[in-house]
NUPANU-283533 format. One record per residue (C-alpha): residue in three letters; x, z, y. Coordinates in steps of 0.2 Angstrom, whole numbers, plus 2048, in hexadecimal, padded with zeros to 3 digits. Each point is the difference from the previous one (the first is absolute). Layout:
<atoms>
ALAXZY ...
</atoms>
This chain:
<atoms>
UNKA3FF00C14 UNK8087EF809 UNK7F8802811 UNK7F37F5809 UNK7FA7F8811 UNK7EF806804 UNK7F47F27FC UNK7FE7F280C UNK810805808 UNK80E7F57FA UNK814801802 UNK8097F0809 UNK8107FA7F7 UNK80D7F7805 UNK7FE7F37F5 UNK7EF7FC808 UNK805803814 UNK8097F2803 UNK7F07F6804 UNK7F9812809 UNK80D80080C UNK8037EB802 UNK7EF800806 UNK7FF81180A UNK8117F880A UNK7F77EF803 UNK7F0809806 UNK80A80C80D UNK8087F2805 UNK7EF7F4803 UNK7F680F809 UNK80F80580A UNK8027ED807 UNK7ED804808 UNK80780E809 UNK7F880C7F3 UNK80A811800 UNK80480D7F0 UNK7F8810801 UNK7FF80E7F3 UNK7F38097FA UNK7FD8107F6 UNK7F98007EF UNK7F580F804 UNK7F380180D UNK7F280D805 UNK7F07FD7F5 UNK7F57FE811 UNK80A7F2805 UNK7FA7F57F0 UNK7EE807801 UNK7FD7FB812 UNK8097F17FF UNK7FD7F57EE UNK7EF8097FF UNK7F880E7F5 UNK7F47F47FB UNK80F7F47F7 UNK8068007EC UNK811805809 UNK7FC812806 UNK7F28037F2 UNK8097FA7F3 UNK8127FC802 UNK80980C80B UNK80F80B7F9 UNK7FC81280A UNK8058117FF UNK80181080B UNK810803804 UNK809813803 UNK7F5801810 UNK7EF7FB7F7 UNK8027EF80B UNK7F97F37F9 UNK80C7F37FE UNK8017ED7F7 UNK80B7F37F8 UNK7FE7F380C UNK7F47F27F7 UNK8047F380E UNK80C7FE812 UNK7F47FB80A UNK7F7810805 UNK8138097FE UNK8097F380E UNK7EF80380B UNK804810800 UNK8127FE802 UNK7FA7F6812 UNK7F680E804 UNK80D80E7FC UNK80F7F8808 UNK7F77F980E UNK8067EE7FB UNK7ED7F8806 UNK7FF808814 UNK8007F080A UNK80B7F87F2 UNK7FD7F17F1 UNK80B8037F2 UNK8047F57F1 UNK80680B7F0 UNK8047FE7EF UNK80180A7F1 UNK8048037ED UNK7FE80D7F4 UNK7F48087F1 UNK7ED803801 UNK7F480C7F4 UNK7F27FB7F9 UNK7F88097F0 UNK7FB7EF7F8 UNK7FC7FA7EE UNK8127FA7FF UNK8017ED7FB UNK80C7F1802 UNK8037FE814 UNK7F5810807 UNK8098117FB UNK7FF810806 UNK81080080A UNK8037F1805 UNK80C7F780F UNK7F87F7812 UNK8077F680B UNK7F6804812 UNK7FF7F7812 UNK7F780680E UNK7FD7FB810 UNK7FA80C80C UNK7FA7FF815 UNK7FB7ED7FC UNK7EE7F9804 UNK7FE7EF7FD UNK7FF7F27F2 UNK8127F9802 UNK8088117F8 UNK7F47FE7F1 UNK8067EC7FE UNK812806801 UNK80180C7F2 UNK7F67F37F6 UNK80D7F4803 UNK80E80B7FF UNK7F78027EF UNK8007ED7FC UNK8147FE805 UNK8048117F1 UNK7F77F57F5 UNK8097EF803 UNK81380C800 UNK7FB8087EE UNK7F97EF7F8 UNK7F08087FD UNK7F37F2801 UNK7F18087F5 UNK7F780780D UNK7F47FE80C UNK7F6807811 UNK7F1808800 UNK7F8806811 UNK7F1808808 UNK7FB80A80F UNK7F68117FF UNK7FB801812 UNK80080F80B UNK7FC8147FB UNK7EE7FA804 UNK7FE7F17F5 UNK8088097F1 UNK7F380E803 UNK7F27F4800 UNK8067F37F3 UNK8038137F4 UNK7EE807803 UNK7FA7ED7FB UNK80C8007F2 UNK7F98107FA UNK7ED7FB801 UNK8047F07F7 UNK8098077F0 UNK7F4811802 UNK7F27F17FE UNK80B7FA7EE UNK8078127FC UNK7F97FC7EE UNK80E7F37FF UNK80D807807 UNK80E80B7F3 UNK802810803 UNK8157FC80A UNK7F27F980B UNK7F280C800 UNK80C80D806 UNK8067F380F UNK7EF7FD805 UNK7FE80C80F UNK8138077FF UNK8097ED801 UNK7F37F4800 UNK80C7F1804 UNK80A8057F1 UNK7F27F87F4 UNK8057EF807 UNK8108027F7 UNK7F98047EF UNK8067F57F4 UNK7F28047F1 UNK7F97EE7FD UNK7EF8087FD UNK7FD802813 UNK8097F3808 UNK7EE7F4801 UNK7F9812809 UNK81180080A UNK8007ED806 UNK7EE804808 UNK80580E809 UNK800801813 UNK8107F7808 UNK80A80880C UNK8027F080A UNK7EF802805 UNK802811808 UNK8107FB80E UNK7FF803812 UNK8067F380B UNK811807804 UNK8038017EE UNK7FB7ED7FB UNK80C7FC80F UNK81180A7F9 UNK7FA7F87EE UNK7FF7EE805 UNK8117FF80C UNK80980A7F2 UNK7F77F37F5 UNK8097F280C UNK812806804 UNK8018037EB UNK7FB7EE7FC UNK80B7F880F UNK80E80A7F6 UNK7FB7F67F0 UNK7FB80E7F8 UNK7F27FE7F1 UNK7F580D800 UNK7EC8047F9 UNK7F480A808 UNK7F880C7F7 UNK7F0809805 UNK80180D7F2 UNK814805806 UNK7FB812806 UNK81080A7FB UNK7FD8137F9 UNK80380A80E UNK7F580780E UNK80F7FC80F UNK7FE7EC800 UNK7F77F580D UNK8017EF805 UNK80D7F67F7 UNK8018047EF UNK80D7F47F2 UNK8068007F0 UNK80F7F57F6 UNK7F97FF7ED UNK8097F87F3 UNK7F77FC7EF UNK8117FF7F7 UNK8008157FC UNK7EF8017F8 UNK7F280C807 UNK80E80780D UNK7FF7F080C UNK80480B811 UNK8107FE804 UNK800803813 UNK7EF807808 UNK7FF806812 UNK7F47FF810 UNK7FD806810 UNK7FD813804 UNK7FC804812 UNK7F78127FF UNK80C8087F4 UNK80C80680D UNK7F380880A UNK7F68057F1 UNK81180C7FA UNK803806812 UNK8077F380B UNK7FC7F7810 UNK7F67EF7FA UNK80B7F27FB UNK8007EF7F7 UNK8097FF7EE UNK8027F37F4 UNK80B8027EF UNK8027F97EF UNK8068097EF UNK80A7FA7F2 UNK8008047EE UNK8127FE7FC UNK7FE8007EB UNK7F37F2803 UNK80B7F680C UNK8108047F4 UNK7F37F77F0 UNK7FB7F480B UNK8127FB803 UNK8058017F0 UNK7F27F47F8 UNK8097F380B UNK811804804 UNK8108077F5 UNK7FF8117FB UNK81080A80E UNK80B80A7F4 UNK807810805 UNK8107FB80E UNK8107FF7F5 UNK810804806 UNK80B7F1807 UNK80E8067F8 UNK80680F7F3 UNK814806803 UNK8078027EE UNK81180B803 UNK80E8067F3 UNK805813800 UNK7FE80C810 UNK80A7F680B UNK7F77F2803 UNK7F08097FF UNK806807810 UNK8037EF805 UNK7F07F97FC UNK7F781080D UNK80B7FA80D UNK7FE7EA7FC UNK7EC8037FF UNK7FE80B810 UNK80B7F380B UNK7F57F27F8 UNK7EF808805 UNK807802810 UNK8017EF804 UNK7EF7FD7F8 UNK7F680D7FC UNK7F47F47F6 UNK80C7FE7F6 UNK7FC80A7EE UNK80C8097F6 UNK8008097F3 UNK8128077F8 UNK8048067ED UNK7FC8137FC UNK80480A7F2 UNK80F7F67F8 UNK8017F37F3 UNK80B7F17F9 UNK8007F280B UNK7F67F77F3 UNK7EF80F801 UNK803800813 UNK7FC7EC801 UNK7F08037F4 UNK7FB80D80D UNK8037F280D UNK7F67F57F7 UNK7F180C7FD UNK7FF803810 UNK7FD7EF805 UNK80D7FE80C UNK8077EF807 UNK812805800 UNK80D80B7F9 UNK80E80580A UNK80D8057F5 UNK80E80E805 UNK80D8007F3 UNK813806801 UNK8057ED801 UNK7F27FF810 UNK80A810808 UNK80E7FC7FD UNK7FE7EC806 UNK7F580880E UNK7F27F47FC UNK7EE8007F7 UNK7FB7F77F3 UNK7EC7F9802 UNK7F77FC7F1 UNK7F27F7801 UNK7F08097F3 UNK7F47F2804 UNK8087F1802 UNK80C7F57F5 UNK80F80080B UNK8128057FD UNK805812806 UNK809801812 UNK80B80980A UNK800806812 UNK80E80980B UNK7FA811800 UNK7F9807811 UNK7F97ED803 UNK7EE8067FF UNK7FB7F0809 UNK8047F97F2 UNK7F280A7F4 UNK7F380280D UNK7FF7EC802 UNK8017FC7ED UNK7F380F7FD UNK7F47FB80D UNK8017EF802 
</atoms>
């Protein structure tokens, strides 16, 4: 039997990476020009950690979790998120005592979801985090850092949505309301919702079932619930984003799903990818470092779905084919097979961009130049007897309409200018 992927969990080929790692190499470089820093994460964490930290209350660790005992009967998890994983990573290296720290990091995430276009169950993020900071002008910057990746990729359908949720205090109370009001209208609420109700109450704000959204639009607001400290950060984040140009919307019913956010809280929705409009989501979380074990300290982060961003990219941009090489060596016989190992090695070393790719297995010169062809290269140096002999190379040129030249051979100047000019 032809084996399978399990479902939900899907092979990357080639064909479709180029656009994967185009985009991965643009972000690094954007995050790293804020003075952001790579760190890297394992893919497996302690059970406790998610529990404590997302909440036992959310779809996430109820529902979605991939976890097992291990050989010791630990309890151990798939990570379903890196936020919780780089907290802990602070905590365990002692990265946050006296210390702010900018980080970045990339990799796969697990959650056991109804697998559909844009939300699988392996599926790639894109995290910053910004730890030991306290005040407004962080959360701006990573919002504008935000704006700047979406003018470099060309990506202009998409559009800011923010809110604040206030202190531990004002979620607490705003929830206990929450969960009075829908309690009061329980007879309307579907059952995704009647199981939020005293579990994730601020969950039910997101639903999308059309039947309830009348019931929904009268619910409490958040807004109403702020303490003074919190209507402050709110409004001067409010300013330094729009004196950046920055268009953005306020909305009340942005809560985000897990129990770690306060204050600032945003999203960057696209309506180009239907019902999967999040494309970046983040907020501030200033208990969770102290709510895993550490000394209290300020965080703010985002995360980003990289097959969303790789769509969204798409829909607007030229599909990045798999890299090519720059040039595939056709030889003649042993002896200037030999010589090809020795040309392409000297050519890498004076630039190691430079992609090569020689002939193996044989052939007529004729199948050798099909093979060149297929493999989508630009050029064809050809090492024939009368190359050797002549000590030169002959250059054919795959994908333009231009004569075959030659060049002295050992003038690799020559080749690294044409190929990569």
């Amino acid at each position: 039997m032809k084996p399978r992927t399990i479902r939900g969990i899907n092979d990357l080929l080639p064909d479709n990476l180029g656009t994967w790692r185009y985009l991965e190499e643009k972000i690094i470089q954007i995050v790293e020009s804020y003075g952001f820093n790579e760190i890297r994460l394992p893919i497996m964490e302690r059970t406790e950690l998610f529990k404590r930290s997302i909440g036992e209350g959310t779809d996430i660790v109820e529902k979605e979790m991939y976890t097992f005992n291990d050989r010791n009967e630990e309890s151990i998890t798939l990570r379903p998120e890196a936020t919780a994983s780089l907290a802990r990573a602070g905590v365990t290296n002692g990265l946050l005592h006296n210390q702010q720290q900018k980080l970045w990091t990339m990799g796969p995430m697990f959650r056991y979801e109804k697998p559909q276009k844009g939300r699988y169950r392996q599926f790639y993020q894109f995290n910053i985090e910004a730890m030991g900071f306290i005040g407004p002008d962080v959360d701006a910057e990573i919002i504008i850092l935000c704006q700047r990746m979406w003018k470099q990729l060309h990506i202009d359908q998409i559009s800011l949505k923010i809110n604040s949720l206030g202190d531990k205090k004002t979620r607490s109370d705003y929830r206990e309301d929450l969960i009075n009001y829908f309690s009061s209208h329980e007879q309307q609420l579907d059952e995704n919702s009647k199981n939020r109700l005293h579990q994730n109450p601020l969950r039910i704000l997101d639903s999308k079932n059309p039947e309830m959204k009348s019931m929904i639009d009268k619910a409490p607001l958040l807004s109403d619930y702020l303490d003074s400290a919190s209507i402050d950060h709110f409004e001067k984040l409010k300013e330094i984003i729009s004196s950046a140009g920055i268009e953005f919307e306020v909305n009340p019913k942005l809560v985000r799903g897990l129990d770690y956010y306060n204050r600032t809280v945003f999203e960057w929705e696209t309506d180009a990818l239907g019902s999967q409009g999040a494309v970046c989501s983040g907020g501030r979380y200033d208990g969770l470092i102290e709510k895993i074990g550490g000394r209290p300290t300020p965080a703010i982060g985002w995360a980003m779905g990289m097959e969303r961003l790789v769509s969204l990219y798409e829909l607007s941009n030229e599909k990045i084919s798999k890299l090519s090489p720059h040039i595939y060596i056709v030889v003649d016989g042993e002896k200037s097979q030999r010589k090809a190992y020795k040309i392409s090695e000297e050519l890498r070393d004076l630039n190691p961009s430079i992609r090569i790719q020689l002939n193996m297995g044989g052939g007529s010169f004729k199948s050798q130049l099909k093979r060149a062809d297929k493999s989508n290269a630009d050029y064809a140096i050809i090492i024939g007897n009368d190359e050797l002999e002549n000590r030169y190379l002959s250059i054919k040129f795959l994908r333009q309409k231009r004569d075959q030249i030659q060049v002295p051979l050992g003038d690799y100047k020559q080749i690294a200018d044409l190929v990569l000019n």
